[in-house]
C-alpha positions as CSV (number, residue, x, y, z in Angstrom):
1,X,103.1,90.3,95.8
2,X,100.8,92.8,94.4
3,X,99.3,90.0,91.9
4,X,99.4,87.2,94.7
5,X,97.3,89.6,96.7
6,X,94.4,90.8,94.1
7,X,94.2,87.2,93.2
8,X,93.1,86.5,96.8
9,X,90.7,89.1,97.1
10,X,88.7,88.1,94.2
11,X,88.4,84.6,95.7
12,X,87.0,86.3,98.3
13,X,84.7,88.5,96.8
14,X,82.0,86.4,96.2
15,X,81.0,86.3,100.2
16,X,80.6,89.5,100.3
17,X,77.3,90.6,101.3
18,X,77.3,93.6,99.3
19,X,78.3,93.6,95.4
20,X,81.7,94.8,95.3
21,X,84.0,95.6,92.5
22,X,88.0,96.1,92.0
23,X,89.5,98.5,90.3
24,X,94.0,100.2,89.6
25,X,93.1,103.8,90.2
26,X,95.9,106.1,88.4
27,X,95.6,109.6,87.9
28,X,96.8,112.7,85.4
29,X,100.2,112.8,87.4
30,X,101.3,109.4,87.8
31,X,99.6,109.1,91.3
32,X,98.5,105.3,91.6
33,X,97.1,103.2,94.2
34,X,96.9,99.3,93.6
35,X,93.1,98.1,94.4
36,X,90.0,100.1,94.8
37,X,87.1,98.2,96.3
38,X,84.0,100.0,95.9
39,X,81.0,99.2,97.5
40,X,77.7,98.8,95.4
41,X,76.6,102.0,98.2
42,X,79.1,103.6,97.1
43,X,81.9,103.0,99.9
44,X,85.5,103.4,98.7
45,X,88.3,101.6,100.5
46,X,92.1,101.6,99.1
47,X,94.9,99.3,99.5
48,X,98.5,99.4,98.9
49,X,100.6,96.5,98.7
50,X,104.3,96.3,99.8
51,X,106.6,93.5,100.1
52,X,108.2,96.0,103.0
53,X,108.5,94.7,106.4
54,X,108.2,97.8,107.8
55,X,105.6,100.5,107.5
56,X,105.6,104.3,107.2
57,X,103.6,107.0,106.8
58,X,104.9,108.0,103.3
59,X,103.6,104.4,102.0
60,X,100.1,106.2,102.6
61,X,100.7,108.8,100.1
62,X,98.6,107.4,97.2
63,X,95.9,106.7,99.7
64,X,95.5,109.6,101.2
65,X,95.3,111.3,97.7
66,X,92.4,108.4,96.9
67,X,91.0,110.4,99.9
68,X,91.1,114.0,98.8
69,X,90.0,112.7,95.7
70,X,86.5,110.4,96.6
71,X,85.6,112.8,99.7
72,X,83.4,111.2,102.1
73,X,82.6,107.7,99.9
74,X,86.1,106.8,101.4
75,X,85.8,104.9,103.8
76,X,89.5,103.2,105.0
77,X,93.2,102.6,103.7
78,X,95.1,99.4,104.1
79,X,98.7,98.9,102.8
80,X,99.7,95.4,103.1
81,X,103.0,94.4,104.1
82,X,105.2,91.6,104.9
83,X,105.3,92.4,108.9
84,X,103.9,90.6,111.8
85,X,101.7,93.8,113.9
86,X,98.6,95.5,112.8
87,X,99.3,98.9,112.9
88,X,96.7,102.1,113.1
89,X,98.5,105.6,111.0
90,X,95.3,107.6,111.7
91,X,91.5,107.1,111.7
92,X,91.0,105.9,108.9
93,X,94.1,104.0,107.6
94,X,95.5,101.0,108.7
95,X,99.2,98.7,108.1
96,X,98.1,95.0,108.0
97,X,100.0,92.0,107.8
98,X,99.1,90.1,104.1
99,X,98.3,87.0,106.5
100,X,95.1,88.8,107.4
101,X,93.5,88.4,104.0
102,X,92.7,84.9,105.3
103,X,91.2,85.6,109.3
């Protein structure tokens, strides 16, 4: 699912507005989070990937480490998942269906 959904947002880069690149963030301790977008301004955003079709905070682990990490360049998490409901965990990190790759 992971690969299904990188593949995706590379076809979509190329409408962005703003140069954009993609990057697997790992750190010293095993911590991962799947894609890093950052922004040619230097916006961060991360986004998690699970074939779940439920959602809960601990899935935002890795991003809210990405946080701590980038400071203020971040700018919002998104952990894909196999539900139906766009669902807020906070002000700046979001649950989204993988459907909405494509709206």
């Amino acid at each position: 699912m992971e690969t299904f959904v990188v593949n995706e947002l590379c076809k979509q880069i190329g409408w962005c507005d703003e140069r954009v690149e993609l990057y697997h963030y790992r750190d010293r301790r095993g911590g991962e989070v799947d894609i890093v977008i950052e922004t040619a301004s230097g916006k961060v955003y991360g986004i998690e990937v699970k074939a779940a079709a439920t959602v809960t905070g601990s899935h935002f682990r890795s991003l809210k480490m990405l946080q701590t990490h980038v400071g203020e360049a971040f700018q919002h998490g998104i952990v894909f998942y196999a539900g139906e409901h766009a669902l807020s965990f906070g002000p700046h990190h979001s649950a989204l269906p993988i459907s909405f790759i494509w709206q």
